[in-house]
C-alpha positions as CSV (number, residue, x, y, z in Angstrom):
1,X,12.2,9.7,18.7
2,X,13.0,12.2,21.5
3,X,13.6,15.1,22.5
4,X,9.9,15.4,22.5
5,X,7.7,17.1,24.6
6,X,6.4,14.6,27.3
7,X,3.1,12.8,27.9
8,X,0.8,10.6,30.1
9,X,0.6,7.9,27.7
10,X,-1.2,4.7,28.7
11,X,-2.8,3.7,25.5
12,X,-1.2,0.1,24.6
13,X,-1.8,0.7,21.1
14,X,0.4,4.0,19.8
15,X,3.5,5.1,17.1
16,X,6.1,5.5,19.1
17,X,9.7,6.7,17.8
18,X,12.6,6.3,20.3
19,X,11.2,7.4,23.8
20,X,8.2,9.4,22.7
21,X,4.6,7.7,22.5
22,X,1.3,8.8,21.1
23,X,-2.1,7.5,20.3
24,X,-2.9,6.7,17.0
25,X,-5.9,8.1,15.1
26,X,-8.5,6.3,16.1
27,X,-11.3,4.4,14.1
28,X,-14.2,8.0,14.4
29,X,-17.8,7.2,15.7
30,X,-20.9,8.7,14.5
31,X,-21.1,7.6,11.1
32,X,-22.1,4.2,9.6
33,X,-21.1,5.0,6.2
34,X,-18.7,7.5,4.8
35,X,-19.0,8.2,0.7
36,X,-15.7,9.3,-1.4
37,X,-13.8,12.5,-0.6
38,X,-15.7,14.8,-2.5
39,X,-14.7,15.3,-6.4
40,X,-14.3,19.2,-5.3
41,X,-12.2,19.7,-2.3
42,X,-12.6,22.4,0.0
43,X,-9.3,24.2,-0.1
44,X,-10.3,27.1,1.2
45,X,-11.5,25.3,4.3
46,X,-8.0,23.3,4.4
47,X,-6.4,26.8,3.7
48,X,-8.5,28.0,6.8
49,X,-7.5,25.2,9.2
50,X,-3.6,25.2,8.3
51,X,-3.3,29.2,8.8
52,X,-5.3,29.0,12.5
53,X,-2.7,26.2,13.6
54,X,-0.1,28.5,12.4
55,X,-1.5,31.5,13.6
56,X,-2.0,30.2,17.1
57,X,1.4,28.7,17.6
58,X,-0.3,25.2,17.9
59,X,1.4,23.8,14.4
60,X,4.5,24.0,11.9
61,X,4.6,22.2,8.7
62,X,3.3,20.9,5.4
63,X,0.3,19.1,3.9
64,X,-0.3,17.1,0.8
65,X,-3.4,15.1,-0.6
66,X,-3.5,13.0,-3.5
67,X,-6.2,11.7,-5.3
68,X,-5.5,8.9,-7.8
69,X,-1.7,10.0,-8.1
70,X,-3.0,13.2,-8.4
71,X,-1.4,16.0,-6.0
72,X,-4.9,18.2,-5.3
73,X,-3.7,20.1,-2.2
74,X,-0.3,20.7,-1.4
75,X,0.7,23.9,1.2
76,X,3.6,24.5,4.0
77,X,2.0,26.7,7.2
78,X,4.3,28.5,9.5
79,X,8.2,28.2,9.2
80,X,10.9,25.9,8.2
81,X,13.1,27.8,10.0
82,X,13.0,30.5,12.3
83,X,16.0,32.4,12.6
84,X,16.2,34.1,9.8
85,X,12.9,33.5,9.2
86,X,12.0,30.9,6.6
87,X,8.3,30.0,5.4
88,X,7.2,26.3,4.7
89,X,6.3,25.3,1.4
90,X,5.5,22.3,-0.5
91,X,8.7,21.4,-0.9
92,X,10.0,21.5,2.6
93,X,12.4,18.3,3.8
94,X,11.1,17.0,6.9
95,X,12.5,14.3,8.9
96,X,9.9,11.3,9.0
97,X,11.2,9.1,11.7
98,X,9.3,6.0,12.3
99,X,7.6,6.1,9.0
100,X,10.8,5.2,7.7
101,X,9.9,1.5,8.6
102,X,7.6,1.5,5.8
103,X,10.3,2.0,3.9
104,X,12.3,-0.3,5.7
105,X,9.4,-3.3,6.1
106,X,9.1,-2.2,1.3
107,X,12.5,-3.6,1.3
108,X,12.5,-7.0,3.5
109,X,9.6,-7.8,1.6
110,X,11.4,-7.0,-1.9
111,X,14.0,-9.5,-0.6
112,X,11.4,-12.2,0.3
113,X,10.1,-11.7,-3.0
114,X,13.6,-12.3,-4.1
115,X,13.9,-14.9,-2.3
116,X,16.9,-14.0,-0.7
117,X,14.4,-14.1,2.9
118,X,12.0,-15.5,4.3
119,X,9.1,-14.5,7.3
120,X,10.5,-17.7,9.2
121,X,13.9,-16.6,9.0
122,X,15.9,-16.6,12.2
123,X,17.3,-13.6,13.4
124,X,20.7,-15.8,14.0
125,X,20.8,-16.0,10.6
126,X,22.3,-12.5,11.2
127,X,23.1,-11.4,14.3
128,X,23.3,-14.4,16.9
129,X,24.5,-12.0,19.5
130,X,21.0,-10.8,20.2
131,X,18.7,-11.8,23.1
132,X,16.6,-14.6,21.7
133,X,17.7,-14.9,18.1
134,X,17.9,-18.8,17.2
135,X,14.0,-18.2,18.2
136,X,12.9,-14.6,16.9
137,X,11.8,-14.8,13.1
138,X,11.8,-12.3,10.1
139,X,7.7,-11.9,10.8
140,X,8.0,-10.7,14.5
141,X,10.4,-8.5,14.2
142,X,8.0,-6.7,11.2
143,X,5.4,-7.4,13.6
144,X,6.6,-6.0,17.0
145,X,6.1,-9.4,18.4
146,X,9.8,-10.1,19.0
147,X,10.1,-9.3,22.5
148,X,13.5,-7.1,21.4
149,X,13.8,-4.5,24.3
150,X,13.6,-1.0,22.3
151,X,16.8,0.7,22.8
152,X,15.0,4.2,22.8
153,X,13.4,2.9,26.3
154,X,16.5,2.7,28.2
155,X,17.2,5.8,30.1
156,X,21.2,6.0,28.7
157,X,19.1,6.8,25.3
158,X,19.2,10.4,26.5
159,X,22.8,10.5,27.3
160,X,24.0,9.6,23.6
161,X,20.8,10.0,21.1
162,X,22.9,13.4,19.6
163,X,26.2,11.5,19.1
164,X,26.7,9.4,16.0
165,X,27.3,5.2,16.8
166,X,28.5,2.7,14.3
167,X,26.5,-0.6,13.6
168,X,28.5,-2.6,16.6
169,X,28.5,-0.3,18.9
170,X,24.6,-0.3,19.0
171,X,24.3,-4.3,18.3
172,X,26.3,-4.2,21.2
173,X,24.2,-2.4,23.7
174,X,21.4,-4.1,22.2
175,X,22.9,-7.6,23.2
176,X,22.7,-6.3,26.6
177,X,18.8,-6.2,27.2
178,X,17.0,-8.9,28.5
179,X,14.2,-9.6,26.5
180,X,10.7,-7.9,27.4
181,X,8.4,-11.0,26.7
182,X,9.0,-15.0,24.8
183,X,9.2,-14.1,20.9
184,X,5.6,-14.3,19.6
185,X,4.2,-13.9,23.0
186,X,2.8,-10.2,22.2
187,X,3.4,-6.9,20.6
188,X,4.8,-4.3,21.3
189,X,6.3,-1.8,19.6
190,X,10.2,-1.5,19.7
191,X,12.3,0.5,17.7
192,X,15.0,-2.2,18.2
193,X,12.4,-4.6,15.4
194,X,13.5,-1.7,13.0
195,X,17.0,-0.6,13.8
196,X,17.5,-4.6,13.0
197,X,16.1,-5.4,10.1
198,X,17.7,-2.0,8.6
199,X,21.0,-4.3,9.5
200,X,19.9,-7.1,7.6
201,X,18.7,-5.4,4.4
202,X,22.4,-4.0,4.5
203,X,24.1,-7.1,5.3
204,X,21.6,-9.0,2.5
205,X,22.3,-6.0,-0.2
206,X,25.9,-5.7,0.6
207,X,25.3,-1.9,0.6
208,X,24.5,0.9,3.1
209,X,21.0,1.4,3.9
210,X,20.8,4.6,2.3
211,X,21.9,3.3,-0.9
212,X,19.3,0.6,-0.7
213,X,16.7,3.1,0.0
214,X,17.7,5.3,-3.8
215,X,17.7,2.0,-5.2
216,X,14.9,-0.1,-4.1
217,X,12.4,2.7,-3.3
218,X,13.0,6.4,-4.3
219,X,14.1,5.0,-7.7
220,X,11.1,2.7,-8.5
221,X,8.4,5.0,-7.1
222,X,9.9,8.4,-8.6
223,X,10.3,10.3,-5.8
224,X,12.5,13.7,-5.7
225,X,12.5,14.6,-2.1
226,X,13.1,11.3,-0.3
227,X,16.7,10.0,1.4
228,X,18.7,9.0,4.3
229,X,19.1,11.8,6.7
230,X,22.2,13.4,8.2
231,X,23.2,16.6,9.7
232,X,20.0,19.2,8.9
233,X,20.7,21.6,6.6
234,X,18.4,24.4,5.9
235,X,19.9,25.2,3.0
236,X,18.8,22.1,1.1
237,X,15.4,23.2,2.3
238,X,15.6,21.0,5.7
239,X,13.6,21.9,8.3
240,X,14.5,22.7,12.1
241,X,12.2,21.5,14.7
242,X,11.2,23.3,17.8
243,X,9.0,22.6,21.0
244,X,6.8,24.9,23.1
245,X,8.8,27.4,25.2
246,X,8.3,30.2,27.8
247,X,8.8,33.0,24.5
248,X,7.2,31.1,21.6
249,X,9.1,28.6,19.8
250,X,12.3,26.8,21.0
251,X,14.6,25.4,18.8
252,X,14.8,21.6,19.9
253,X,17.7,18.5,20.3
254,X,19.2,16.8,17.1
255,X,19.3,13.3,17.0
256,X,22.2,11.9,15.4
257,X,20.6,10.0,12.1
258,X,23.3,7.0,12.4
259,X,21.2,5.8,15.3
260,X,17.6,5.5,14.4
261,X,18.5,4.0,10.7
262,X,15.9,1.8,9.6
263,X,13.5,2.8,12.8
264,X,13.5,6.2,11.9
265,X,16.2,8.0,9.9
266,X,14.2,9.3,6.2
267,X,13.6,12.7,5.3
268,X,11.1,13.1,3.0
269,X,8.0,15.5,2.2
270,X,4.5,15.3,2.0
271,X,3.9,14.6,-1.5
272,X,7.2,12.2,-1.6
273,X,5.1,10.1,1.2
274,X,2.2,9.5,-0.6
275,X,3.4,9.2,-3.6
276,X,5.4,6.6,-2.2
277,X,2.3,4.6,-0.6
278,X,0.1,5.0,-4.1
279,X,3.5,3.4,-5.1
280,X,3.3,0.6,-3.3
281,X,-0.8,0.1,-3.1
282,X,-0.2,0.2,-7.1
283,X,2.2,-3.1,-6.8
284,X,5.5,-0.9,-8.0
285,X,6.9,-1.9,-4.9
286,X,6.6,-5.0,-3.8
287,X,4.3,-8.3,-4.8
288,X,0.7,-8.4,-4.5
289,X,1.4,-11.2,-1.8
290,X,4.1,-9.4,0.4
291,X,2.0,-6.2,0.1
292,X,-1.6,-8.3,1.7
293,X,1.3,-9.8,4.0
294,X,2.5,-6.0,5.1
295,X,-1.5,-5.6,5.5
296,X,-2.2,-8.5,7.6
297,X,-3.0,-6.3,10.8
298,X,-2.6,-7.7,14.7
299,X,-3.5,-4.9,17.4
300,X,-3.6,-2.1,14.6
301,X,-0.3,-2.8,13.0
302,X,0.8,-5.1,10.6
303,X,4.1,-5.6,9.2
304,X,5.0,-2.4,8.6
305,X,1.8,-0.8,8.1
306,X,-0.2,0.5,10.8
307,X,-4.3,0.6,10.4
308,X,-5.5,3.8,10.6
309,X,-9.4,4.0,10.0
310,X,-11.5,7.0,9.2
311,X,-15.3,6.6,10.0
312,X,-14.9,3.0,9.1
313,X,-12.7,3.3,6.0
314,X,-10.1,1.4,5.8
315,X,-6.8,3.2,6.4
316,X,-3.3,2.1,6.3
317,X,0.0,4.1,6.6
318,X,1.9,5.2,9.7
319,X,3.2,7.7,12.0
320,X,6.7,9.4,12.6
321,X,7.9,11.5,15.6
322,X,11.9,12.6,16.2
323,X,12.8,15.5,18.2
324,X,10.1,18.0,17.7
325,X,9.0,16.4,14.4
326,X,5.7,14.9,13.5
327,X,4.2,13.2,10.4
328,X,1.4,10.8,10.0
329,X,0.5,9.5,6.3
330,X,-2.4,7.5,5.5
331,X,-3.8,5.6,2.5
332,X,-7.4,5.0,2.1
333,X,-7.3,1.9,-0.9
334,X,-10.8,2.4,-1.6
335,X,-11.0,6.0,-2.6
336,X,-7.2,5.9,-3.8
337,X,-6.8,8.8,-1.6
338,X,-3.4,9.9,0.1
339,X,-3.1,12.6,2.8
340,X,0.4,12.8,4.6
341,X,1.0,15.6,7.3
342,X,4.8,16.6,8.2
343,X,5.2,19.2,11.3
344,X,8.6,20.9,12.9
345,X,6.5,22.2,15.3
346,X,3.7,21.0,17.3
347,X,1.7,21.7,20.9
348,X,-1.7,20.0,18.9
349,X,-2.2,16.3,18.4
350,X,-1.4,15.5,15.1
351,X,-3.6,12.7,15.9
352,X,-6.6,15.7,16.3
353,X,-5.1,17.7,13.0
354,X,-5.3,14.8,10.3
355,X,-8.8,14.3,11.9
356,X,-9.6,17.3,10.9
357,X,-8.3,17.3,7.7
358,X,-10.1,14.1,7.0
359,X,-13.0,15.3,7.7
360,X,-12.5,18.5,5.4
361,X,-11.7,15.7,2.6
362,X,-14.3,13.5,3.1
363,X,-17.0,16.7,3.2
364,X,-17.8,15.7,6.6
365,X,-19.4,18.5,8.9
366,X,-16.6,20.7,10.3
367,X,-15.6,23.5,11.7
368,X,-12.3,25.0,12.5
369,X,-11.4,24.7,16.1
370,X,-11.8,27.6,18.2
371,X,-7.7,28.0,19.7
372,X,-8.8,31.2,21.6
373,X,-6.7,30.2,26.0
374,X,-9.9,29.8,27.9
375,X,-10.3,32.6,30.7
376,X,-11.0,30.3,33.3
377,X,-8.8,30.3,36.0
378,X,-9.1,27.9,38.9
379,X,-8.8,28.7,42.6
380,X,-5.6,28.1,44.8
381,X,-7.5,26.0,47.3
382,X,-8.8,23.5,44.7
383,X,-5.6,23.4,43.3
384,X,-4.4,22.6,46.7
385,X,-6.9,19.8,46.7
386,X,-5.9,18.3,43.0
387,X,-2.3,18.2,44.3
388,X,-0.7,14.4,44.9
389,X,0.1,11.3,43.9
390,X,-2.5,8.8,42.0
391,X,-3.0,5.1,40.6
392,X,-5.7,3.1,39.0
393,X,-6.0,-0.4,38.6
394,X,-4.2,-2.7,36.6
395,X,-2.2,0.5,34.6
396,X,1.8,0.4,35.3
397,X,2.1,3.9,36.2
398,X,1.3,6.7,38.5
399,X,0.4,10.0,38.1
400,X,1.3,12.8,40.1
401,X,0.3,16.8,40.0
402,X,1.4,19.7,41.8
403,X,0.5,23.4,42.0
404,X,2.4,25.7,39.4
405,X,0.7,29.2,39.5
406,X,-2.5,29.1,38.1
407,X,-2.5,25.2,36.7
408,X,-0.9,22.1,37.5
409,X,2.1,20.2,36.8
410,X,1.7,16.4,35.8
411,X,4.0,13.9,35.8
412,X,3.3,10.4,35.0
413,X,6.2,7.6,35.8
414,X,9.1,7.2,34.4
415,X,8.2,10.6,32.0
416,X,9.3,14.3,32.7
417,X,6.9,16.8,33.8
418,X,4.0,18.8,31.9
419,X,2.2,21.9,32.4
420,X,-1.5,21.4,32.1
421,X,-3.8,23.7,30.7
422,X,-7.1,25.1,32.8
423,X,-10.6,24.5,30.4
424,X,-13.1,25.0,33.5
425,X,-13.8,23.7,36.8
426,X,-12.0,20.5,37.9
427,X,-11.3,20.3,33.9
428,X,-7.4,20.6,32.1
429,X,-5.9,19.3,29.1
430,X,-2.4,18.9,27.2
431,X,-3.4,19.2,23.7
432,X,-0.2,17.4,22.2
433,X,-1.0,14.4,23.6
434,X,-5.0,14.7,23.2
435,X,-5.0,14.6,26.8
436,X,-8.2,15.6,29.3
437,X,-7.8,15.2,33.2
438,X,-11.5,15.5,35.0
439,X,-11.4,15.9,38.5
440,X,-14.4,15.0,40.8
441,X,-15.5,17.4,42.7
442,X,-16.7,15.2,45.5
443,X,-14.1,11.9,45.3
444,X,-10.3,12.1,46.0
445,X,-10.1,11.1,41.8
446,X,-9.6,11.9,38.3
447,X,-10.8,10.6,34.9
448,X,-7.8,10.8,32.6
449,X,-9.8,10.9,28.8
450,X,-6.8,10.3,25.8
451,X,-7.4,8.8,22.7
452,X,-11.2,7.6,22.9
453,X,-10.2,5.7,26.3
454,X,-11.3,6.7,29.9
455,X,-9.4,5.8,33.1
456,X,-10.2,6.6,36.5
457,X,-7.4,7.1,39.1
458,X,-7.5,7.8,42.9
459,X,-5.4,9.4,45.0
460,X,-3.2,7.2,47.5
């Protein structure tokens, strides 16, 4: 969800929470087998990791893995609030957004198991009003395969995401979008899928969504620290998030919680998340059926489970960004291990972070990243030369870059601005997007390196 801090995103196959979009962590190379996470876990090497993030201003938040229901590593790094000054801890709120649709996708399928539903449902069973809904099913709105125009896409998003908006009021500017694609034609990923079926487990439960969320999930998986957002409150240990300024940290923009609902709208913590998915991988949740159905995975994400690999282990879980939040949790069925990171804070890929925690869990070679600003400074006139306007083949954007004092400014279509950060000649990255621009020294182009993928762009 916004107000994040802005990308060049071109990966097809990213989390994405209202307007903001970022790669998912990728399937790692370099290993054709990975054993357990080691019986003995390396704390102090987690401990190590979490205070250099914290240290160098590159992450704010909390960590928690669990082994067999067991909490073995639970710690909050950096603040929960910075004026007065407040320090994470375990038990820091943090708001989840898009993970919430595996809470949401836990309680369709508790009503198909109910049979009060059913994956071929018609959306005009509900809401006839929408683009498409005599044809749209149960399954592809789960899916992201419904061809529902996200409502965090549309540029008036901005102009109201802090101001609260009843049920008809968004239905109704949803019923306005043509539809992106034929239902079933494709995914991709729409917050509108979620906001929808948040509806429909309220309209099927005769109760607000927030209720439904106590009763069908906090309640049957015991979890303490799990509910329906509002207003933050630091006081109920809440976190505020903040983005990358000129001084340091910036406190950031507050989305109004009526509007992401089922997309979007939990607060949780780490150790509520993965309690929540050993919850549901130990059938407390759902039936064994309904949970291989929410595991059934089409371009990395199922229905309402995302795949998220690790050396070739099966992972499954999902991501979460709104305003200058960030959380990705991850299940790995095979080793019963659970490792959920929550940040307020954030000018590193989370994407990069649980990486490396991974790798600390599974005792895989690691060492803590070196966050020292490179001295490398590049010269005006190949800054000059860098400068303009470029496309590559077959992508639907363009990517422009200007001179701002001793770096460059990108901007890709359609997406606000970014400063880019000098590694060494012809070479810059944005770290909170994993993002590497190469520029050749000899061709008017640039290879733009995000996620595992390469792209080559030219200059017009």
């Amino acid at each position: 969800m916004p107000h994040l801090h802005p990308a060049i995103i071109i990966l097809p196959y990213s989390f994405t929470l209202m307007n903001a979009r970022l790669p998912l962590l990728a399937a790692l190379l370099g290993a054709a087998t990975l054993t357990a996470p080691a019986q003995s876990l390396n704390t102090a090497k987690l401990d190590s990791l979490l205070t250099s993030l914290a240290a160098n201003n590159k992450l704010m938040g909390s960590l928690a893995v669990s082994r067999a229901g067991q909490v073995v590593y639970s710690r909050g790094f950096g603040y929960a609030q910075l004026e007065p000054k407040t320090l994470a801890t375990p038990a820091t709120r943090y708001r989840m957004g898009s993970i919430t649709k595996m809470f949401t996708a836990t309680m369709i399928f508790q009503l198909i198991d109910e049979k009060k539903l059913a994956l071929d449902t018609k959306l005009a069973a509900f809401f006839p009003q929408l683009p498409n809904a005599k044809t749209i099913t149960i399954e592809q709105l789960l899916s992201h395969r419904s061809g529902l125009h996200s409502l965090t896409a549309d540029a008036a998003y901005l102009g109201y995401m802090t101001q609260p908006k009843t049920q008809a009021e968004l239905l109704a500017i949803m019923a306005t979008y043509q539809p992106d694609f034929e239902p079933g034609a494709k995914f991709d990923y729409s917050n509108s899928n979620y906001i929808v079926l948040g509806y429909i487990v309220e309209k099927l439960g005769k109760q607000p969504y927030a209720q439904a969320l106590q009763k069908r999930v906090v309640a049957r998986a015991g979890l303490q620290n799990t509910y329906y957002g509002g207003k933050i409150d630091p006081r109920k240990q809440e976190a505020l998030s903040y983005k990358p300024g000129p001084g340091g940290w910036q406190l950031d923009a507050e989305t109004d919680m009526s509007i992401p609902g089922g997309a979007g709208a939990a607060v949780s913590t780490p150790a509520d998340l993965n309690r929540f998915l050993e919850a549901l991988f130990g059938g407390k949740l759902v039936s064994a059926a309904s949970l291989g159905e929410m595991k059934t995975v089409r371009d990395t994400f199922g229905r309402g489970l995302m795949l998220l690999p690790f050396y070739g282990k099966p992972g499954y879980g999902h991501g979460g960004i709104i305003d200058g939040f960030q959380s990705m949790a991850s299940y790995f069925p095979d080793d019963k291990l659970a490792v959920t990171l929550s940040t307020n804070a954030h000018s590193y890929s989370i994407n990069d972070a649980m990486g490396d925690v991974l790798r600390i869990c599974y005792d895989k070679p690691y060492r803590i990243p070196d966050f020292a600003a490179p001295a490398f400074v590049p010269a005006p006139a190949d800054l000059d030369r860098y400068a303009g306007t470029y496309a590559s083949p077959g992508l639907p954007l363009k990517i422009s870059f200007k001179k701002e004092g001793n770096t460059l400014l990108s901007q890709a279509t359609g997406q606000q601005p970014i400063p880019l950060e000098p590694v060494s000649q012809g070479v810059f990255k944005y770290d909170p997007a994993g993002i590497r621009a190469e520029f050749d020294a000899a061709k008017p182009t640039f290879t733009l390196k995000q996620g595992g993928r390469t792209f080559v762009f030219t200059k017009e």
